[in-house]
GUNUVO-104335 format. One record per residue (C-alpha): residue number from 1; residue in one letter; x, y, z. Coordinates in Angstrom, 3 decimals, m for minus. Example, Ala and Ser with C-alpha at 12.3 -4.5 7.8 and 13.67 -1.06 7.14 Angstrom:
residues 2
+------+------+----------+----------+----------+
! resi ! resn !        x !        y !        z !
+------+------+----------+----------+----------+
!    1 !    A !   12.300 !   m4.500 !    7.800 !
!    2 !    S !   13.670 !   m1.060 !    7.140 !
+------+------+----------+----------+----------+
***
This chain:
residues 311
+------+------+----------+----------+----------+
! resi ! resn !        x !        y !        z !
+------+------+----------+----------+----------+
!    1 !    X !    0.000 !    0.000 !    0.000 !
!    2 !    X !    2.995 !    2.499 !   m0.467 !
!    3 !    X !    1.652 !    3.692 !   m3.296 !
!    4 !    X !   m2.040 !    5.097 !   m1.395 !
!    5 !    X !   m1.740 !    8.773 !   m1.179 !
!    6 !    X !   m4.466 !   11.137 !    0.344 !
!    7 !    X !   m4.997 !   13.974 !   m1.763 !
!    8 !    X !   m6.644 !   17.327 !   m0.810 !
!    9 !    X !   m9.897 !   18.058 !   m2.609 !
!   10 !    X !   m9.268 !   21.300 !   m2.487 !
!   11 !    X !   m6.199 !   21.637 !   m4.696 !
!   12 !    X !   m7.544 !   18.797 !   m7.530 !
!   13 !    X !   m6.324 !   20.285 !  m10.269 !
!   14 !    X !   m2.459 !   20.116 !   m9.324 !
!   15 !    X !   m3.305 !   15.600 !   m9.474 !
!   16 !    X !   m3.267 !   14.453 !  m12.796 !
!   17 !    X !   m5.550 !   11.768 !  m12.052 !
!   18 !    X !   m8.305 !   14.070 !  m10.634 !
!   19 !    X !   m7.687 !   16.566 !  m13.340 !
!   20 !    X !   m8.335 !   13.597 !  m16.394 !
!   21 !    X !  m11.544 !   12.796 !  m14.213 !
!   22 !    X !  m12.757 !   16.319 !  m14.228 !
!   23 !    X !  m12.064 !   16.359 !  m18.436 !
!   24 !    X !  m13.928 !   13.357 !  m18.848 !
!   25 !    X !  m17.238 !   14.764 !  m17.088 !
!   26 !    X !  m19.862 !   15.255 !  m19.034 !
!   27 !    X !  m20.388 !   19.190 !  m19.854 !
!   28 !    X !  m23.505 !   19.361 !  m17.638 !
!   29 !    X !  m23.489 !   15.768 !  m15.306 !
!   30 !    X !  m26.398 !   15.141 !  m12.978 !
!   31 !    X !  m25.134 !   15.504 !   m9.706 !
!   32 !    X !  m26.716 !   15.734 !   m6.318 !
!   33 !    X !  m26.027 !   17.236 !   m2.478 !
!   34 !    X !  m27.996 !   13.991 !   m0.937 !
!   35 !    X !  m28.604 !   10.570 !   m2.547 !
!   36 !    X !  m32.294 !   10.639 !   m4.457 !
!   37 !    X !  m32.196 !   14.511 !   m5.402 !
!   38 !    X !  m30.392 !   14.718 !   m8.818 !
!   39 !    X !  m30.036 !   17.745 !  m11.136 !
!   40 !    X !  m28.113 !   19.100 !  m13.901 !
!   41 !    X !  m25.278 !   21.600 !  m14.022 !
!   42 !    X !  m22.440 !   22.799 !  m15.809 !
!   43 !    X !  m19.452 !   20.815 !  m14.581 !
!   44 !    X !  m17.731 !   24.021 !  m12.976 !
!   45 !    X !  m20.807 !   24.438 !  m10.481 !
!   46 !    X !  m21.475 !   20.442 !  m10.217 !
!   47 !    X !  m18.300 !   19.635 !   m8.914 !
!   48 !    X !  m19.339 !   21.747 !   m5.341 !
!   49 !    X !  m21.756 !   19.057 !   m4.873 !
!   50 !    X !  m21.760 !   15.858 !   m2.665 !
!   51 !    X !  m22.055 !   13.253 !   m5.945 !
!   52 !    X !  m21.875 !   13.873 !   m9.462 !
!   53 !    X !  m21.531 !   11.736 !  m12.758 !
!   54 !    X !  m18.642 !   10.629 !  m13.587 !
!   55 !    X !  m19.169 !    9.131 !  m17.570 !
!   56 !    X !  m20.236 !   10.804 !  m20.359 !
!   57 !    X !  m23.825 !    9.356 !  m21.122 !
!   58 !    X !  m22.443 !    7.718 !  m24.905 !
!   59 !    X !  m19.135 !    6.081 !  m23.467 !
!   60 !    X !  m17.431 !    4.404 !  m20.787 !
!   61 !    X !  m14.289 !    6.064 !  m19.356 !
!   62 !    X !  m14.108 !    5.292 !  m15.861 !
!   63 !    X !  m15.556 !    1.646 !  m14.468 !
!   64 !    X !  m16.560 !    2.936 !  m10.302 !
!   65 !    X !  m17.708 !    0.207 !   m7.693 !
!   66 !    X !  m19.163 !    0.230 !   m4.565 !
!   67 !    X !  m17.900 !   m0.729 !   m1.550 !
!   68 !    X !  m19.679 !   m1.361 !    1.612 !
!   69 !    X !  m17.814 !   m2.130 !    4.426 !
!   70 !    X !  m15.490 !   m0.769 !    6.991 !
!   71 !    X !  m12.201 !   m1.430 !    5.035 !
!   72 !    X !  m13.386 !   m0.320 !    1.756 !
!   73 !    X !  m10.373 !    1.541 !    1.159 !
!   74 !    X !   m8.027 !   m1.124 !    2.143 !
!   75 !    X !  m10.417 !   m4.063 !   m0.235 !
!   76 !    X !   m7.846 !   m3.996 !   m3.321 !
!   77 !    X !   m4.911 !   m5.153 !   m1.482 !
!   78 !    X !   m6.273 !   m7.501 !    1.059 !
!   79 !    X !   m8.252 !   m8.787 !   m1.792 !
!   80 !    X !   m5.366 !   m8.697 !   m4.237 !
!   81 !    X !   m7.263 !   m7.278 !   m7.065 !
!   82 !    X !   m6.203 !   m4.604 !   m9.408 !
!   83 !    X !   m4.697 !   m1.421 !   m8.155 !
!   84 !    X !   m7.810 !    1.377 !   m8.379 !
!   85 !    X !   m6.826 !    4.300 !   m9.453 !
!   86 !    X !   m8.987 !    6.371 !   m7.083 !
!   87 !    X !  m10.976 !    5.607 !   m4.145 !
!   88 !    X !  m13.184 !    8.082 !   m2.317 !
!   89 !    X !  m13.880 !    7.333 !    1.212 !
!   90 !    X !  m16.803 !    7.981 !    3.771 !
!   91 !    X !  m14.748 !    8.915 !    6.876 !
!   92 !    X !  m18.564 !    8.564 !    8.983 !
!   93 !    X !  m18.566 !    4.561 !    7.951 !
!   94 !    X !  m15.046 !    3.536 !    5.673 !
!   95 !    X !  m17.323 !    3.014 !    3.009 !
!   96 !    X !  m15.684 !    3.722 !   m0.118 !
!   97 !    X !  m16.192 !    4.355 !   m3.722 !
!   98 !    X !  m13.159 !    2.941 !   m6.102 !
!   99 !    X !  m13.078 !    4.363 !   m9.859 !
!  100 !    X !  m10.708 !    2.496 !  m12.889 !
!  101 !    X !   m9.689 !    4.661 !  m15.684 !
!  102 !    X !   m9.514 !    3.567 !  m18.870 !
!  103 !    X !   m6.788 !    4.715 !  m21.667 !
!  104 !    X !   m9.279 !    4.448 !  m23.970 !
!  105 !    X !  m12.861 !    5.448 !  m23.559 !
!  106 !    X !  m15.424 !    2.221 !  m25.033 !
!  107 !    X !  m18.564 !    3.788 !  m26.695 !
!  108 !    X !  m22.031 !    2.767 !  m25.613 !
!  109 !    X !  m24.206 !    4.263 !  m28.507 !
!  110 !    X !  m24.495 !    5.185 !  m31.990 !
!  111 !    X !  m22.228 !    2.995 !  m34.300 !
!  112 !    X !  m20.300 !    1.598 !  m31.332 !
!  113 !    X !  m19.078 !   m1.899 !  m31.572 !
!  114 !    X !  m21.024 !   m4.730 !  m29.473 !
!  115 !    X !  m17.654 !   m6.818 !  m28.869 !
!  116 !    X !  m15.472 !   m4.359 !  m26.793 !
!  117 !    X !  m18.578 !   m3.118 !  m24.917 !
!  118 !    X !  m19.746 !   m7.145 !  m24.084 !
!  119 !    X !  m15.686 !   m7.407 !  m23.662 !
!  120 !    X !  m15.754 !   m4.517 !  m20.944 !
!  121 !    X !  m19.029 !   m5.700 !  m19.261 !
!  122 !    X !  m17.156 !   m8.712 !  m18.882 !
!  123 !    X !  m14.163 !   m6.994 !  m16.843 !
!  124 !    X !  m16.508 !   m4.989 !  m15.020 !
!  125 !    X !  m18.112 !   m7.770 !  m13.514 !
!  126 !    X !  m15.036 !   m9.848 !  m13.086 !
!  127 !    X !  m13.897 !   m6.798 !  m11.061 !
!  128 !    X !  m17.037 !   m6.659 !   m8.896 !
!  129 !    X !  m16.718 !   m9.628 !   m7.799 !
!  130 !    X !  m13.192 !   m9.969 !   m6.666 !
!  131 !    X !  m13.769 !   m6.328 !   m4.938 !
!  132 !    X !  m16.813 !   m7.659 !   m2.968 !
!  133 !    X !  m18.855 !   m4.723 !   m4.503 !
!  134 !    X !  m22.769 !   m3.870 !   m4.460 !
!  135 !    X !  m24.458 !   m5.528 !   m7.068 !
!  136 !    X !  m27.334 !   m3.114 !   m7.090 !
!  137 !    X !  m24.980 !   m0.138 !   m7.835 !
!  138 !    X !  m24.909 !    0.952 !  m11.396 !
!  139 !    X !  m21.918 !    3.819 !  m11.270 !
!  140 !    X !  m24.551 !    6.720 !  m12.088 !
!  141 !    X !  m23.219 !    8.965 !   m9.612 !
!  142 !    X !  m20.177 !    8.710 !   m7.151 !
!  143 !    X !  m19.252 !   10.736 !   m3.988 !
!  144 !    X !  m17.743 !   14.008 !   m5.511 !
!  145 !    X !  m13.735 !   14.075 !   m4.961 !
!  146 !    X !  m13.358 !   17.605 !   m6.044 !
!  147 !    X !  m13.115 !   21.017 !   m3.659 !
!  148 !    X !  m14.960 !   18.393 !   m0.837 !
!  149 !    X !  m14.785 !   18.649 !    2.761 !
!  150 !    X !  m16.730 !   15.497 !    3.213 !
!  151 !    X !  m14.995 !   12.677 !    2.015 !
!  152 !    X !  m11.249 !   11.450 !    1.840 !
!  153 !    X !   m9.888 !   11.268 !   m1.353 !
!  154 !    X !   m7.052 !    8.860 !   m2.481 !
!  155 !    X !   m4.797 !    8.135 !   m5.189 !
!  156 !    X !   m3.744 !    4.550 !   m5.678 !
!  157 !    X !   m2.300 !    4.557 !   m9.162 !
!  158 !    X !   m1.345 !    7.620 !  m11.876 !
!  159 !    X !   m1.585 !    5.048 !  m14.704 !
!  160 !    X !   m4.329 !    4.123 !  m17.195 !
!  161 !    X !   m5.805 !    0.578 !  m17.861 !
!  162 !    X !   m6.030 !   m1.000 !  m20.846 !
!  163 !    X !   m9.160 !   m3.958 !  m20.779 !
!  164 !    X !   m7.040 !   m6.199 !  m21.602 !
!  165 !    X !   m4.271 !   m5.516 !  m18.847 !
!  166 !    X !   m7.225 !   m5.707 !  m16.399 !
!  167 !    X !   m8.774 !   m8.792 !  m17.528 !
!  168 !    X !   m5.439 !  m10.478 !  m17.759 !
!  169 !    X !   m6.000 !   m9.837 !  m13.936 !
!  170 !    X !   m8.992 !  m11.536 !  m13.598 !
!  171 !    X !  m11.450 !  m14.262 !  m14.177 !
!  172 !    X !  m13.684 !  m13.111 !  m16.876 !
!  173 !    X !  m15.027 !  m16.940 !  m16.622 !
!  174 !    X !  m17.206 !  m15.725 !  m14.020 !
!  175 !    X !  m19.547 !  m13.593 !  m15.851 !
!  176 !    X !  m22.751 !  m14.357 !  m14.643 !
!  177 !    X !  m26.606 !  m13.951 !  m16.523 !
!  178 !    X !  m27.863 !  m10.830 !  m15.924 !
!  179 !    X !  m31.068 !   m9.105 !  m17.132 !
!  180 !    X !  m31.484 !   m5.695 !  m18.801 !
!  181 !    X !  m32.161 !   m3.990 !  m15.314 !
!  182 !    X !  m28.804 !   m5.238 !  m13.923 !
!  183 !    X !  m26.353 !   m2.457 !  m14.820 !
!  184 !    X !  m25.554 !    0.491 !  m17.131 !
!  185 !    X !  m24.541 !   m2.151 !  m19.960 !
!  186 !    X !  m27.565 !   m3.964 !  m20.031 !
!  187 !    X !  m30.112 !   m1.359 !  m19.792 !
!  188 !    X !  m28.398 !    0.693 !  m22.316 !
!  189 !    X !  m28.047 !   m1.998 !  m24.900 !
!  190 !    X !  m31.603 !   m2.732 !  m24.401 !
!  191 !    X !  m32.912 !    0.762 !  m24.528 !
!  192 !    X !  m30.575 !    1.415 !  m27.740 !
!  193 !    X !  m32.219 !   m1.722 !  m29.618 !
!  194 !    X !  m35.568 !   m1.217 !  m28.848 !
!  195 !    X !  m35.361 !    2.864 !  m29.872 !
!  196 !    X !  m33.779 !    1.944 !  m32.786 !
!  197 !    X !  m35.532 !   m0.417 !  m34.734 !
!  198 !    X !  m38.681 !    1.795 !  m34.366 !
!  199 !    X !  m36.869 !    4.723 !  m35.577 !
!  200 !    X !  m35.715 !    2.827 !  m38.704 !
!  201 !    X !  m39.135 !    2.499 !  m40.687 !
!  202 !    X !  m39.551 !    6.340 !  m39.797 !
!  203 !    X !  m36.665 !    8.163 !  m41.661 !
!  204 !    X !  m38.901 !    9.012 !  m44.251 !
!  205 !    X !  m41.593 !   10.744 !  m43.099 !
!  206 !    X !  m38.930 !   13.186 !  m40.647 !
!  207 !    X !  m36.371 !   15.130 !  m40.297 !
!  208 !    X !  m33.222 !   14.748 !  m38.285 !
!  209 !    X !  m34.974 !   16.494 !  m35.441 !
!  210 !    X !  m38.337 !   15.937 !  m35.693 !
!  211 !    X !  m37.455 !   11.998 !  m35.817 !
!  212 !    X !  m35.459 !   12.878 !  m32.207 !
!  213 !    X !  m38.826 !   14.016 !  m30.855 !
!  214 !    X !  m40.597 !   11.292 !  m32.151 !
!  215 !    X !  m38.233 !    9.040 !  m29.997 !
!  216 !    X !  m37.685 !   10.349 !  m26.475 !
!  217 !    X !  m41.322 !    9.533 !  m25.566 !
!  218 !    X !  m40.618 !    6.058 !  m26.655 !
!  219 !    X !  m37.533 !    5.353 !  m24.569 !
!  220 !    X !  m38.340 !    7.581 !  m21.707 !
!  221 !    X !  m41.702 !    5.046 !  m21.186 !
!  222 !    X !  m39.201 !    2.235 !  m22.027 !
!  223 !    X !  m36.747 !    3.098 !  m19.747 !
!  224 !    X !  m39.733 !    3.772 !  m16.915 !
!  225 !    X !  m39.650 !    0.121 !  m16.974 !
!  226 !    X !  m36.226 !   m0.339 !  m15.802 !
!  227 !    X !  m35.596 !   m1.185 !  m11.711 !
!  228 !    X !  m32.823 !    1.448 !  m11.716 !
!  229 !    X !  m33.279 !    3.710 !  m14.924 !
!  230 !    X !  m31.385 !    5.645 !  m16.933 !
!  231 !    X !  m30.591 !    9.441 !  m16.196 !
!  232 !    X !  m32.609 !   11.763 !  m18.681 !
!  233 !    X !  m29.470 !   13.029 !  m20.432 !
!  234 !    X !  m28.167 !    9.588 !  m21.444 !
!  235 !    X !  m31.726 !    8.448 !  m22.737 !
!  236 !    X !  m31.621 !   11.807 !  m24.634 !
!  237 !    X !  m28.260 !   11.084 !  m26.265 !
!  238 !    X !  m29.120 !    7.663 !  m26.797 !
!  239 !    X !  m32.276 !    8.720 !  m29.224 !
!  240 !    X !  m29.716 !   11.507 !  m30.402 !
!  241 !    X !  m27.398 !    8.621 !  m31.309 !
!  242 !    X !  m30.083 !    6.849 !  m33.034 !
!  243 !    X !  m31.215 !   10.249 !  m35.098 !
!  244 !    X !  m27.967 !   10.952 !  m36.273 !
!  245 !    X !  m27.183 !    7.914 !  m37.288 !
!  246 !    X !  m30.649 !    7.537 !  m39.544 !
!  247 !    X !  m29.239 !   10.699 !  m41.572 !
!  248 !    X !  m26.005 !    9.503 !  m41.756 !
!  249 !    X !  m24.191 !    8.288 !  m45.422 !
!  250 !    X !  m24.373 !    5.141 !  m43.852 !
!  251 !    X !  m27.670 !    3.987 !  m42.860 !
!  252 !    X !  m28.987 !    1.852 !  m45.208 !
!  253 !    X !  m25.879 !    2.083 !  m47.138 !
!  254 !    X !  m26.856 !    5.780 !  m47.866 !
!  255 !    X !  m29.929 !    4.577 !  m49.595 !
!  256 !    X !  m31.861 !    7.656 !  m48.725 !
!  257 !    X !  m34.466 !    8.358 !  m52.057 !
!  258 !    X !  m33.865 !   11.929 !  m53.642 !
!  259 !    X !  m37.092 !   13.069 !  m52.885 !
!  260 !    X !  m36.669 !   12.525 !  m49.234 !
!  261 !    X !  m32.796 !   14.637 !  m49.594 !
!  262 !    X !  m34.860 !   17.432 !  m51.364 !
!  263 !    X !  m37.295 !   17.318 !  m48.480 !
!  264 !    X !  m34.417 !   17.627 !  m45.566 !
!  265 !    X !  m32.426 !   20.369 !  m47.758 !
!  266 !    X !  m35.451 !   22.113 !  m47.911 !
!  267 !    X !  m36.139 !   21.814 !  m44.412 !
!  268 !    X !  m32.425 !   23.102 !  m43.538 !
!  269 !    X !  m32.702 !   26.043 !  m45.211 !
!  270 !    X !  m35.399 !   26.897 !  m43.478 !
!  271 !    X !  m34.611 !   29.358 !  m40.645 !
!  272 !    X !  m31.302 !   29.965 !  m41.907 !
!  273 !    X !  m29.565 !   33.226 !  m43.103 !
!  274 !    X !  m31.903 !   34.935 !  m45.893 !
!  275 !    X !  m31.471 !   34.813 !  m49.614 !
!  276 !    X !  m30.017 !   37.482 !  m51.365 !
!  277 !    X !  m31.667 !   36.482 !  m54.858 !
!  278 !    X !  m34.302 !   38.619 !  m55.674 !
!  279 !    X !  m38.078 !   36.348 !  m55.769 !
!  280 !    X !  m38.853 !   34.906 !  m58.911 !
!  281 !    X !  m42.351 !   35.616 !  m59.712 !
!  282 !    X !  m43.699 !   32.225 !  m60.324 !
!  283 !    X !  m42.255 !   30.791 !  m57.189 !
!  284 !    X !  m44.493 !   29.710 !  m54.500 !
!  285 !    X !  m42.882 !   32.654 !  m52.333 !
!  286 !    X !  m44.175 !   35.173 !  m54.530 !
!  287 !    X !  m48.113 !   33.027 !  m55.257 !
!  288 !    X !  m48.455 !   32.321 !  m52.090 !
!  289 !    X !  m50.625 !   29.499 !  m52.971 !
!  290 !    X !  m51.484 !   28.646 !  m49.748 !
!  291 !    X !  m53.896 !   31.592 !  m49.464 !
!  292 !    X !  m56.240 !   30.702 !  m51.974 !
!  293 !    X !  m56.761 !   27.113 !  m50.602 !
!  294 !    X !  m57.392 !   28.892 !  m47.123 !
!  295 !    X !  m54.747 !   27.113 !  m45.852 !
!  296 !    X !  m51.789 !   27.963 !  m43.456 !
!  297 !    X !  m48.143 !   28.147 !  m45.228 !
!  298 !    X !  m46.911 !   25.408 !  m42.585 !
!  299 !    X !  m50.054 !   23.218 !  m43.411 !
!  300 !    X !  m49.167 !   23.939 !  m47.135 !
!  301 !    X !  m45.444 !   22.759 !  m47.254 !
!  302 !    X !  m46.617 !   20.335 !  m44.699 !
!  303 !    X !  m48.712 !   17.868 !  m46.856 !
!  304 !    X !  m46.699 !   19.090 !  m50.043 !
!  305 !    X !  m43.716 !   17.260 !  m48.263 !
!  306 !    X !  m45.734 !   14.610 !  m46.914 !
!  307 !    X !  m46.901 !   13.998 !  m50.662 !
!  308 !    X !  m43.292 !   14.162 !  m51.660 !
!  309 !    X !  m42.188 !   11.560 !  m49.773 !
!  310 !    X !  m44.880 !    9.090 !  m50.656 !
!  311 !    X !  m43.990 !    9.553 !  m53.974 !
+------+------+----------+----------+----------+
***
């Protein structure tokens, strides 16, 4: 344990370790002066609070535990696991919180690849287990290390992890069943699949953003389901995710019909800087055409889009 050194909250930024976990925040994480009270701020205000979010909703940085018991902060070396690289300490009880950084962050939405996330899930329990961590915690929020003056903050090791150095470490044989209300993996994995395969058949008849507002209803109620749910921000940029991804060159191989590109270029321009072109006077900007069928201009491009895309 020569290597366990207490830091002060109050000076953070001159650790490296507490300054990479302050970069890797989210810009505005969910964090919390009691447990059960969470609300957003920017990360300069959040970090005065008692808990705060450590991951960016859409990837996995930092992989936190925790730790019940008296001896919490003493667990990885009486237990011989892998070397935390910090651990935040209740001084009222010894419970502990104990956060793993990752070199290299493992994406959880959009386009990200199922094999390194099942890969990580699988070190991530491995590690639970040998740490004698709570199975019910799911790493939303962690006991604040920065400018505290409630709980002792320590740093075990300066160094990142790669996955594989830690599950060279560990018995990733143990991975047990879980369901999709057992951690931050399986919920997200779940909510991803089922938001996405409704949003497929819908590219057509939305844009970009209207498609996004189409879909948080649908995985907010899905994610109501969930034991422990997801925060609101990461179910937002989950369906975000999902949205960009449907206009992207590579859904569907980028077989998006012409009609439908017309549609969404005429929908960006809307809103946008004016023209400096002079109207032409048959356009529909100079007719008006919406006037004489009694019609609102909204209604009018409305149905003429709707049409469009039918086509």
């Amino acid at each position: 344990m020569d290597n366990l050194q207490r830091v002060d909250p109050q000076k953070w930024r001159e650790y490296p370790v507490l300054q990479a976990l302050y970069d890797d925040l989210p810009l505005k994480p969910y964090c919390s002066l009691a447990k059960g009270a969470c609300f957003v701020q920017p990360k300069e205000f959040a970090i005065k609070k008692n808990y705060i979010q450590p991951n960016h909703p859409a990837v996995m940085r930092w992989l936190w535990f925790d730790i019940d018991h008296p001896d919490a902060l003493f667990t990885y070396y009486y237990e011989n696991t892998p070397v935390p690289n910090l651990i935040i300490v209740n001084p009222e009880n010894g419970h502990a919180h104990v956060g793993f950084r990752l070199r290299v962050e493992v994406g959880l939405t959009g386009e990200s690849r199922l094999k390194p996330i099942n890969y990580m899930r699988a070190v991530y329990y491995a590690l639970r287990l040998v740490l004698g961590a709570d199975a019910g915690y799911v790493g939303n929020l962690i006991k604040n290390p920065f400018e505290s003056d409630i709980w002792k903050v320590y740093i075990s090791r300066n160094k990142d992890y790669e996955l594989k150095d830690l599950a060279d470490m560990l018995d990733l044989e143990v991975l047990p069943k879980t369901s999709d209300n057992d951690d931050i993996f399986g919920r997200n994995d779940a909510l991803f699949d089922h938001t996405r395969h409704i949003a497929y058949p819908m590219v057509h008849e939305h844009s970009q953003k209207t498609l996004l507002a189409e879909l948080l209803p649908i995985a907010t109620a899905y994610n109501a389901t969930y034991r422990i749910p997801l925060f609101e921000n990461e179910v937002y940029t989950l369906c975000k995710s999902i949205a960009r991804y449907c206009y992207s060159a590579k859904f569907n191989n980028g077989n998006v019909s012409q009609a439908h590109r017309e549609v969404q270029s005429m929908r960006g321009k809307k809103g946008g800087a004016k023209s400096k072109r002079k109207p032409v006077a048959t356009s529909e900007r100079t007719t008006k055409p919406w006037l004489e069928l009694g019609i609102s201009r909204r209604t009018y491009y409305r149905d003429l889009n709707k049409n469009d895309s039918q086509k």
